[in-house]
PAPALO-844107 format. One record per residue (C-alpha): residue in one letter; y, z, x. Coordinates in steps of 0.02 Angstrom, whole numbers, plus 50000, padded with zeros to 5 digits. Layout:
BEGIN
aYZX ...
! end
This chain:
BEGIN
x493964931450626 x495624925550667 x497044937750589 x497754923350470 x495964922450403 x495994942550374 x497534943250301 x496974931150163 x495394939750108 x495894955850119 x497664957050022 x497804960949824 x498354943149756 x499634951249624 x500484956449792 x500394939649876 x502144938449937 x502544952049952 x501694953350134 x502054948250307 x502164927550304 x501024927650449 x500514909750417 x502564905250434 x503054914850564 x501574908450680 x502154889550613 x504014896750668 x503334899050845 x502284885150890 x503704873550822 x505144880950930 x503574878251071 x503154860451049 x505074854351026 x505644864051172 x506464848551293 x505424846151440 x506394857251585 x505744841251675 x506824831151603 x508314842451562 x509344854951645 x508574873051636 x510124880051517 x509804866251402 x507864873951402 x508714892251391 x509714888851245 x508544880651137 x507514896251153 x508764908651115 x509374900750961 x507624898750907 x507384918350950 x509054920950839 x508114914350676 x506504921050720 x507224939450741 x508194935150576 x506574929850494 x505684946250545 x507044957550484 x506934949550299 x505234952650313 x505204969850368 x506574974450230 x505644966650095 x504054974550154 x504804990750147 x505554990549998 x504054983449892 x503044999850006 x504565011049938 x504455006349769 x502565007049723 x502365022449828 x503685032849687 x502585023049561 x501165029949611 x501995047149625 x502415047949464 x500765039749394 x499945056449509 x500875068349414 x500685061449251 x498975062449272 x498715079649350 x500015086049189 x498455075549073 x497095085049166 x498025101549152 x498045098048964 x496215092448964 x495545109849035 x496605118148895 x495905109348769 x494085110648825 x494195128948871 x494895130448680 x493495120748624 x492185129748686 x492955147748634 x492885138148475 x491245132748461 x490705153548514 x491875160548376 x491435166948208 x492765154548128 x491875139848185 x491135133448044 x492645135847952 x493715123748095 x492235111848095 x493125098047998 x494945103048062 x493985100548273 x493325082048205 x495135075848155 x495625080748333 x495195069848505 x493695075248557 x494185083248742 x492515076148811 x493095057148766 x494815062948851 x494105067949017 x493025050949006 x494675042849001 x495405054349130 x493785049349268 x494145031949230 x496015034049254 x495935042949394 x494615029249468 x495765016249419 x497475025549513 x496355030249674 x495975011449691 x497805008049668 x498115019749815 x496685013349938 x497554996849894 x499285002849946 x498745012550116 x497634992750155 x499594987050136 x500264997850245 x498964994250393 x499094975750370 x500704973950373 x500894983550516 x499484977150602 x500284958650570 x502004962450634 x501094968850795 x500084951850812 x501494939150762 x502544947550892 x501504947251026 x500844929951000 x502834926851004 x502974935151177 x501414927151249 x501904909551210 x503644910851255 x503454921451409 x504674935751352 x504534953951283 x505894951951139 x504674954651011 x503764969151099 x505584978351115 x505934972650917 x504444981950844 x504594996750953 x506404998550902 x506344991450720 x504154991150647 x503765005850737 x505005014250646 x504995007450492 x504925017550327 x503315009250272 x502515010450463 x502585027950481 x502735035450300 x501155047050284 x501275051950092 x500055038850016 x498505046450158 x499185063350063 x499165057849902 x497245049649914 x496895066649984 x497565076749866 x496735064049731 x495075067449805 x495255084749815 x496035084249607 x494345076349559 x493205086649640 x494005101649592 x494615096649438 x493745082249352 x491885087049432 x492085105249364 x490375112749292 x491065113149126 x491815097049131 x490085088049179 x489075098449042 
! end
């Protein structure tokens, strides 16, 4: 499967543009390719110049791309940041309640807080909502981590196609020193926050008392 062809199936659609424009960046390069002047029919600066001026707006293109790439990485990374401790504060509150519940439940005054324990949520319905929310935010971050990779894995393809067709190694020099860099290339926090969401549910949300 050609990379174009990956790219489509396998980025969220709410995201859409916010990833690399493979498609338009390939389209950048095989136009700059077939109006090249012949260097049969023209002197070899003429062939030179064309070239570098396409290079110009092709190096421009890439760093508009990177910048919005890493800024869109940037901001749903603190998103998700927050929406992990938000929920590991919920969870914390969850145990409470359930270890409070089942004291409950053993004391003498039960009976008597029967009707008063009704009126309240019933913690097993809020750790229900918890598994699902915490489902829901470890998609989110599988989702975010796919972003990273193909992003980074398109910049590496669109840049050596560039090289290949034009016989240079600007673009492999432009993602060492630029992509290869790059906040959202190299940033490791989402692979820690899916671990540290993994571990949270096992430890947390799969609890004995939790799945009595």
């Amino acid at each position: 499967m050609k990379f174009a062809e990956h790219l489509g199936a396998h980025i969220t659609p709410e995201w859409r543009k916010q990833y690399i424009n493979y498609e338009e960046m390939k389209s950048m390069i095989y136009s700059a390719v077939e109006q090249a002047p012949s260097i049969e029919t023209v002197e070899l600066s003429l062939v030179t110049r064309h070239f570098a001026k396409f290079d110009e707006e092709f190096i421009t293109y890439c760093e508009k791309e990177l910048a919005k790439i890493n800024t869109f990485y940037s901001e749903k990374l603190a998103e998700a940041t927050r929406k992990y401790a938000n929920l590991r504060s919920e969870l914390s509150e969850a145990e409470e309640e359930e270890l409070q519940h089942k004291y409950k439940k053993k004391g003498l005054r039960y009976r008597a807080e029967k009707k008063i324990l009704r009126k309240k949520d019933c913690p097993a319905r809020k750790i229900q909502e918890l598994k699902l929310a915490f489902s829901e935010f470890y998609l989110s971050l599988i989702l975010l981590q796919n972003y990273q990779t193909l992003n980074s894995t398109g910049f590496r393809k669109i840049l050596k196609k560039h090289d290949k067709m034009l016989n240079v190694d600007i673009g492999a020099k432009w993602r060492s020193e630029h992509v290869d860099v790059a906040h959202f290339a190299t940033n490791k926090d989402i692979d820690k926050l899916i671990r540290e969401t993994e571990a949270t549910v096992t430890q947390g949300l799969l609890k004995p008392f939790f799945l009595a």
